[in-house]
C-alpha positions as CSV (number, residue, x, y, z in Angstrom):
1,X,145.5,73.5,-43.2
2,X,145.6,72.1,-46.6
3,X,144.7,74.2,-49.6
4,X,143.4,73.4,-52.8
5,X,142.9,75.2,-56.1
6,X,139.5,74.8,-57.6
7,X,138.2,76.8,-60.7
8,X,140.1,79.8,-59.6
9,X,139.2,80.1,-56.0
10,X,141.5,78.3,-53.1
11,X,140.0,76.2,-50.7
12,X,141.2,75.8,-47.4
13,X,140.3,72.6,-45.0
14,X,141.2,71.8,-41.5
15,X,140.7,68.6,-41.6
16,X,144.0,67.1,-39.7
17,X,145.3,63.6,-40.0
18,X,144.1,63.2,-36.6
19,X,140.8,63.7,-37.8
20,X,140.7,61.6,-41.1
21,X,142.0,58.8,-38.8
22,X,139.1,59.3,-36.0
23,X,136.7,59.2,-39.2
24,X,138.1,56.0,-40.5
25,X,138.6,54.3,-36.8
26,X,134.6,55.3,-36.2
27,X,133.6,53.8,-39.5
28,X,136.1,51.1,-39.2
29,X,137.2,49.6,-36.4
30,X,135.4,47.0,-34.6
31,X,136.8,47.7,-31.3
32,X,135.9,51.1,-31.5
33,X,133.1,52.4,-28.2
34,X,132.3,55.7,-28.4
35,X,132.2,55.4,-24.7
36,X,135.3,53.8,-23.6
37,X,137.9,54.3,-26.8
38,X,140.0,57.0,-26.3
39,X,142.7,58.6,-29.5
40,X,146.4,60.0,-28.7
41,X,148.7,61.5,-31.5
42,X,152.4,61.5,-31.9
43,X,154.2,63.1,-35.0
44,X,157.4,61.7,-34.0
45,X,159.6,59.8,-37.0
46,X,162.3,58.0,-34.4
47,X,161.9,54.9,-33.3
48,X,163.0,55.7,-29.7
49,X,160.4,58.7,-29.4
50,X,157.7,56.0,-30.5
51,X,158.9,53.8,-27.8
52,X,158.0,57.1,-25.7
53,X,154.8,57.5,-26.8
54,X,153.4,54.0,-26.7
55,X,154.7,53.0,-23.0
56,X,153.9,56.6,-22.1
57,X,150.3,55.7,-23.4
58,X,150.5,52.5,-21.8
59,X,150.9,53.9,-18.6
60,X,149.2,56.7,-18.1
61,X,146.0,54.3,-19.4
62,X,147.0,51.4,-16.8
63,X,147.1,54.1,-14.2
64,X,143.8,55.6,-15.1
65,X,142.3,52.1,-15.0
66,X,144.0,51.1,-11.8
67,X,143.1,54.6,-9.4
68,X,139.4,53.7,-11.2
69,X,139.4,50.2,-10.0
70,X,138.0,49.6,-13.5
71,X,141.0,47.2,-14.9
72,X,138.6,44.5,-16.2
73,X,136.9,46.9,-18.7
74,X,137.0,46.9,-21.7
75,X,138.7,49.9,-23.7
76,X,140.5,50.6,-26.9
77,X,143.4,53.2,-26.9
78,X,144.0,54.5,-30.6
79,X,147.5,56.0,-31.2
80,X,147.6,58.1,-34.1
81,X,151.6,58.5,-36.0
82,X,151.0,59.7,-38.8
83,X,155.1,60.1,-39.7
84,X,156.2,57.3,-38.2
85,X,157.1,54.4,-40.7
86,X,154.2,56.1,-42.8
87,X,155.8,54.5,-45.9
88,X,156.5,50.4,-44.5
89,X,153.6,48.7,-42.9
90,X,155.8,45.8,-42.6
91,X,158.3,47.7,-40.6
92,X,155.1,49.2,-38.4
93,X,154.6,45.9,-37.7
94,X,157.8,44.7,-36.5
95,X,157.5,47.9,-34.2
96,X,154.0,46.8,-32.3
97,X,155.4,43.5,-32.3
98,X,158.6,44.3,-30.2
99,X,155.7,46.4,-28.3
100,X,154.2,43.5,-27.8
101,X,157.0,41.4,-26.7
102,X,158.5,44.1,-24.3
103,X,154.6,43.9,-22.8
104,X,155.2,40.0,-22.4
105,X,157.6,40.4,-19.7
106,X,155.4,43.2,-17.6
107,X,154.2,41.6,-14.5
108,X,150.3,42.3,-15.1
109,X,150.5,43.1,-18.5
110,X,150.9,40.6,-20.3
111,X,147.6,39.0,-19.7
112,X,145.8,42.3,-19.7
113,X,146.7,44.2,-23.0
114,X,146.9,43.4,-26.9
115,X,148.4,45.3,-29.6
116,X,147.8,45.7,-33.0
117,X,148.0,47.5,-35.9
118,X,146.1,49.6,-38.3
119,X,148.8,51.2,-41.8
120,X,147.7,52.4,-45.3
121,X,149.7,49.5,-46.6
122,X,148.7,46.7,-44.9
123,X,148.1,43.4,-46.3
124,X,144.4,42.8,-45.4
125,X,142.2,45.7,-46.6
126,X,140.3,46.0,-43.9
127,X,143.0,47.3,-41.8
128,X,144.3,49.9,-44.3
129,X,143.8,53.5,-42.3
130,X,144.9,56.8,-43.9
131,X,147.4,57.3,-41.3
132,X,149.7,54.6,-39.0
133,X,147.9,53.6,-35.9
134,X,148.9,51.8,-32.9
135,X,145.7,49.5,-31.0
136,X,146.3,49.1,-27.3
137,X,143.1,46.5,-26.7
138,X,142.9,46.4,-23.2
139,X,140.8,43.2,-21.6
């Protein structure tokens, strides 16, 4: 919880990053469907756990997809790291783009999943989030 001091009397919210960054993604995001978008959350700050986390993600989404028989849908996975590079949107970057390049050489992923970004610093306003956010766009 955060806690705040107004005119004497301490104020106590519980809103989490997680939440602020649903708000914003809801309000925000084109890709979002209620229906279909889904939200995971990693406070990991090493590279190597991110790694974790994203394929982890990845594959427990293709999985869901394929025991579904419902890989052409469309559906928006919105990964939530709110420590992770929280400070270089350029460096957030580089990360979903070696995401993205690691995907290139999947058989049957390749053609089947985008990634992209959402950062408080990022260069076009529109994709400035409160927290660091991985897209996993799948078509």
């Amino acid at each position: 919880p955060f806690s705040t001091q107004t005119k004497g009397i301490q104020m106590l919210s519980f809103i989490t990053p997680l939440d602020k960054v649903k708000s914003w993604v809801i309000g925000n995001a084109d890709n979002y469907e209620p229906e279909t978008s889904t939200f995971g959350h990693s406070d990991t700050m090493h590279v190597d756990s991110a790694y974790e986390f994203v394929f982890g993600h990845i594959a427990m989404d293709f999985h869901t997809f394929a025991m579904n028989d419902d890989l052409d849908s469309h559906k928006c996975s919105f990964l939530v790291m709110p420590n992770f590079l929280s400070r270089s949107a350029t460096s957030f970057e580089k990360f979903s783009e070696e995401v993205t390049n690691i995907i290139s050489v999947v058989p049957g992923l390749s053609d089947k999943l985008k990634v992209s970004t959402f950062h408080k610093e990022h260069i076009e306003e529109d994709k400035r989030s409160p927290k660091p956010v991985i897209v996993l766009e799948w078509n």
